[in-house]
C-alpha positions in Angstrom: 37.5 87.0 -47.5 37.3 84.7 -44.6 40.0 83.1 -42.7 41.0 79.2 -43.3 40.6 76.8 -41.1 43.5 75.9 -38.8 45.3 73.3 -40.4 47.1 69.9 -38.5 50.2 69.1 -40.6 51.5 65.5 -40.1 55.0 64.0 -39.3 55.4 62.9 -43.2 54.8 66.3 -44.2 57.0 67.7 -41.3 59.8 65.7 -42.5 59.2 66.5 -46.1 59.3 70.3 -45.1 62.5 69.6 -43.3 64.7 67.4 -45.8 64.0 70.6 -48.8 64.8 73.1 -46.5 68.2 71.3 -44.6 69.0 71.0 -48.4 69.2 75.0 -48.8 68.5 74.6 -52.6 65.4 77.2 -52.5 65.0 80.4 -50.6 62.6 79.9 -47.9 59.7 82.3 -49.3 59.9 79.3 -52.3 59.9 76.6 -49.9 56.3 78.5 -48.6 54.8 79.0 -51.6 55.9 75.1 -52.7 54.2 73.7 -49.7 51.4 76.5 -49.0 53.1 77.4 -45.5 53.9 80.3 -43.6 57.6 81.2 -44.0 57.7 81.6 -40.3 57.1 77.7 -40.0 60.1 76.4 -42.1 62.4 78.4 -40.0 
């Protein structure tokens, strides 16, 4: 099992990320598994 590629997110997904997670409807492990992130990165 290699490692992926380091990936370059853009400002329309930044702000998509942001808007769900400012809304505090999901838990943050949901908000990483939604958009394929590291929890780390939505906090």
């Amino acid at each position: 099992m290699g490692k992926r590629p380091r990936r370059n997110h853009g400002p329309a997904f930044k702000a998509k990320v942001a808007l769900v997670a400012m809304r505090g409807a999901k838990t943050v492990a949901a908000m990483a598994q939604q958009f394929d992130v590291h929890p780390n990165q939505i906090t």
